[in-house]
N, C-alpha and C positions, 0 to 999 in steps of 0.2 A: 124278644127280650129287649128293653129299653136301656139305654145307658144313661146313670142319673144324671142328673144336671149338678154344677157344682152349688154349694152352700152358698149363701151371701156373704159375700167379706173373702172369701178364699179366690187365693190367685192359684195360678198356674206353674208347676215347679219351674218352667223356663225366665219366668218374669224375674226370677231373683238371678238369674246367668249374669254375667257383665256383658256388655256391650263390647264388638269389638273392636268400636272407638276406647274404650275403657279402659280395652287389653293393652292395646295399642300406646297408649299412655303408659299403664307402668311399666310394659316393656322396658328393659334397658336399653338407652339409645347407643348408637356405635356411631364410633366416631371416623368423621370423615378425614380422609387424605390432608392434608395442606395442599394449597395448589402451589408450586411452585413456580415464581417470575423468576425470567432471567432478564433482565432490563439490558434495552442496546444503547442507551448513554448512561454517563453517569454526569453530577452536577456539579463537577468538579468545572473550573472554566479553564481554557487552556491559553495558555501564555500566548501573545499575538505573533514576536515570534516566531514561536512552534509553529504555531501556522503556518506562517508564510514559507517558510522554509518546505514542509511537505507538501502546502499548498503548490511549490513550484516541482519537486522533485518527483512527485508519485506519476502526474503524467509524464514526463522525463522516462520511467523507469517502464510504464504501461506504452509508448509506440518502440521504444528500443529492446521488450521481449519481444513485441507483436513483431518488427523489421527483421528480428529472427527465428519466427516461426515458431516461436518457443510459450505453450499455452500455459499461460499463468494469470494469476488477477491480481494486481496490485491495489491495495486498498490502503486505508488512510484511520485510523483514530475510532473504529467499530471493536466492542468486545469480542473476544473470542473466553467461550467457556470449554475446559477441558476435561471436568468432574462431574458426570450426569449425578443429579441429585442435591449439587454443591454449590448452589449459584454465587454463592462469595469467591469460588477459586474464577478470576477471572483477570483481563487483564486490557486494557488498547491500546497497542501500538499504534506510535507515531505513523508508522510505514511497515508494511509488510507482503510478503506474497505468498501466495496459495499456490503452490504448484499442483498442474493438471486441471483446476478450476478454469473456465470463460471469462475472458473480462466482463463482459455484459451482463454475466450473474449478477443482480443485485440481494447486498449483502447489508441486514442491518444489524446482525450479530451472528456469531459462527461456534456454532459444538459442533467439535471434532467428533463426537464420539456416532453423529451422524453420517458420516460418511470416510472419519477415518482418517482425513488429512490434515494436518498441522502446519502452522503457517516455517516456512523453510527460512527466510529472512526476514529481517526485523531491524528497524532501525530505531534507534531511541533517542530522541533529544531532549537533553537535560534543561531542565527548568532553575526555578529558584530550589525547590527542594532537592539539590540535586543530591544528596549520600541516599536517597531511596532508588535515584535512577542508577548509580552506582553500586549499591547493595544488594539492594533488595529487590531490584526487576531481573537482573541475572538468574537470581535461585528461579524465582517466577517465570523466566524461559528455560529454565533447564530443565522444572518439572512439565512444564507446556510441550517439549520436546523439540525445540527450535532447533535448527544446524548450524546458523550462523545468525550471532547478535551484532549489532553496531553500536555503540553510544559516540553521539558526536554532542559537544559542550559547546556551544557557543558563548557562552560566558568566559571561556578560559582564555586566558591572557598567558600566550608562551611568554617567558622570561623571569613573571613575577614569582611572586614567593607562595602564588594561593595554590591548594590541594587540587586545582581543579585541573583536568587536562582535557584538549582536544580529541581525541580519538580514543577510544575500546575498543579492541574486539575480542568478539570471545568465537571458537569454535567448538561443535561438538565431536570429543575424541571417545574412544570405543572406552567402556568401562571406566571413564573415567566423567562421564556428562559435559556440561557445556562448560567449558576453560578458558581465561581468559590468556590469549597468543600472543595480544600485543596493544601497547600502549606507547601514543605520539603525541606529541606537539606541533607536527608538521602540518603543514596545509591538505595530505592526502594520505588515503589506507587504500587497500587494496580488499577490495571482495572479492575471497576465494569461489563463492559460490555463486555470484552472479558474474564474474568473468572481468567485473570493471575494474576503476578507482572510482571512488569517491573522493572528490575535495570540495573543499570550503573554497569560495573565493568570495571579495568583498568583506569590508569590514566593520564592526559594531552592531549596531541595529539592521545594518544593508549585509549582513554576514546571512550566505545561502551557502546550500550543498548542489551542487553538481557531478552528473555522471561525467567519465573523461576516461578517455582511450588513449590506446596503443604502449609500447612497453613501459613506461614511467607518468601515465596519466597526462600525460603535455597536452592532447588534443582533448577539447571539450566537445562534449556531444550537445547537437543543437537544441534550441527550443525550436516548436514548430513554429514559433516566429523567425529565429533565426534560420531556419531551413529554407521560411518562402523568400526571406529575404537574399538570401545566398544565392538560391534559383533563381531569383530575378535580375541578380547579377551577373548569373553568368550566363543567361540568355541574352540580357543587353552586350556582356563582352563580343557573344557569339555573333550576335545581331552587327556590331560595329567592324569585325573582321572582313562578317561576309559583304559589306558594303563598301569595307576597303581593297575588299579581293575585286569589286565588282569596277570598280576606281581603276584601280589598274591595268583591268583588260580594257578596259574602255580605250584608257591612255596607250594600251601598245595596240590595240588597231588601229587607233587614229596613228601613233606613229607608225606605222604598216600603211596603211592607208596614203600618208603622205609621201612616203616613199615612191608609192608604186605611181604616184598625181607626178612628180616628179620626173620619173625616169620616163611616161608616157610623154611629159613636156619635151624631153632632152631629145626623142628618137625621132618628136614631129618635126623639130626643126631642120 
C-alpha cells in the first residue's frame, strides 16, 4: 500500500507551529537582578587639611600598634559598608582600625558583613561642614557599631564665642549605643581604647594630631624621623663617652707610666 503524496498547495501541519525563536519572543522576559556597586571613593574632595593631618597620624598609629604586637590595620579615608544590599549605608573615616586585620591587607573598601569585623576606632576631623561631623557621623557610627569615636575640630578656637569645639568623644556603653563622654577645648583627650592621648600641637593651618604617652599625655610618640634622628643621637653621645673613657685611661697610664720612669731614675742614682 502506498501512502499518497500531499495535494499541491497543502503544507504540512507542523509548518504552521511557531518557531522556537518565535516562542521565545513572546515569552515573558524576567527580570534581571540590579547589579549592585559599592564604589571605594566618593567625589567629594577632601579638605587639604584633613589630609595632612591623617596623612601624618595613621602611620604614627600603624608602627605604635605593630611596637606592641598588637594586630590591627590602621587605614585612612576608604568606605566601609555595613548593610549588604544597602550601598548608600556607608561611610569614610578619616582614621580608623580594624582590629585582628594585617596591616599589609590591602583595603579599598571594607563590608563588615564579610568577615564580621567593624572598624573599633575612628577618628573624625571636622571640615567646613562641620554640624554633619558633629550630628550626623555619630548616629552613622553607632549604627556602624564603632566602640570608640573621636572628633577633633581643627577650626576651633578655644576662648571664642563659635559652637565649635576641639575634641568629642563619644564611647560605646551597653544598651545605650555610642554616647558622647566628653567634650574639650584642651590641647588633648585620652583614648580609652587605644591606650594613648591624642593631642593637637601646632597651630592654624600647621595644627596636627599626635599620639603622646605616659600618665598626662606630656611625652610625644616619635615620627620615624624623629626616632632615627634620636638614635643617632644617642649613638653619637655613646660614641663621645666611650672616646672620652678612652682619653682618660690613656692619661692615667701615661701618668702610671711616669711614675714608675721616675722612681726607676731615683733608685739608679
Amino acid at each position: 500500500m502506498t501512502t499518497p503524496l500531499p495535494r499541491a498547495g497543502a503544507r504540512r501541519r507542523d509548518e504552521h507551529a511557531p518557531s522556537a525563536y518565535a516562542e521565545a519572543m513572546r515569552a515573558p522576559k524576567k527580570r534581571s537582578s540590579p547589579v549592585l556597586v559599592y564604589p571605594e571613593t566618593d567625589d567629594m574632595g577632601e579638605h587639604e587639611l584633613q589630609r595632612l593631618i591623617a596623612e601624618l597620624l595613621r602611620p604614627l598609629l600603624e608602627r605604635f600598634l605593630a611596637e606592641r604586637g598588637i594586630v590591627a590595620h590602621a587605614g585612612a579615608d576608604q568606605f566601609v559598608y555595613w548593610a549588604e544590599g544597602e550601598p548608600t549605608k556607608r561611610i569614610a573615616p578619616d582614621l580608623y582600625v580594624l582590629p585582628g586585620v594585617r596591616q599589609d591587607v590591602v583595603i579599598r573598601s571594607w563590608k563588615t558583613w564579610q568577615t564580621g569585623i567593624v572598624p573599633s576606632f575612628v577618628l573624625e576631623i571636622a571640615g567646613d561642614d562641620y554640624a554633619k561631623d558633629y550630628e550626623d557621623n555619630p548616629v552613622l557610627y553607632g549604627d556602624l557599631g564603632v566602640e570608640e569615636l573621636v572628633i577633633f575640630d581643627p577650626h576651633a578656637r578655644p576662648g571664642s564665642r563659635s559652637s565649635r569645639v576641639r575634641w568629642q568623644v563619644y564611647r560605646r556603653i551597653r544598651r545605650r549605643g555610642l554616647v558622647r563622654v566628653e567634650v574639650s577645648q584642651s590641647d588633648r583627650v585620652r583614648s580609652k581604647h587605644l591606650g594613648v592621648w591624642l593631642r593637637a600641637v601646632g597651630t592654624g593651618d600647621d595644627v596636627r594630631v599626635r599620639i603622646a604617652l605616659g600618665p598626662q599625655g606630656d611625652e610625644l610618640y616619635p615620627t620615624e624621623a624623629e626616632a632615627e634622628c634620636a638614635a643617632k643621637e644617642q649613638e653619637r653621645a655613646q660614641r663621645l663617652r666611650a672616646e672620652a673613657e678612652v682619653e682618660r685611661l690613656r692619661a692615667l697610664l701615661a701618668a702610671k707610666t711616669g711614675r714608675r720612669s721616675r722612681s726607676r731614675a731615683k733608685r739608679s742614682r
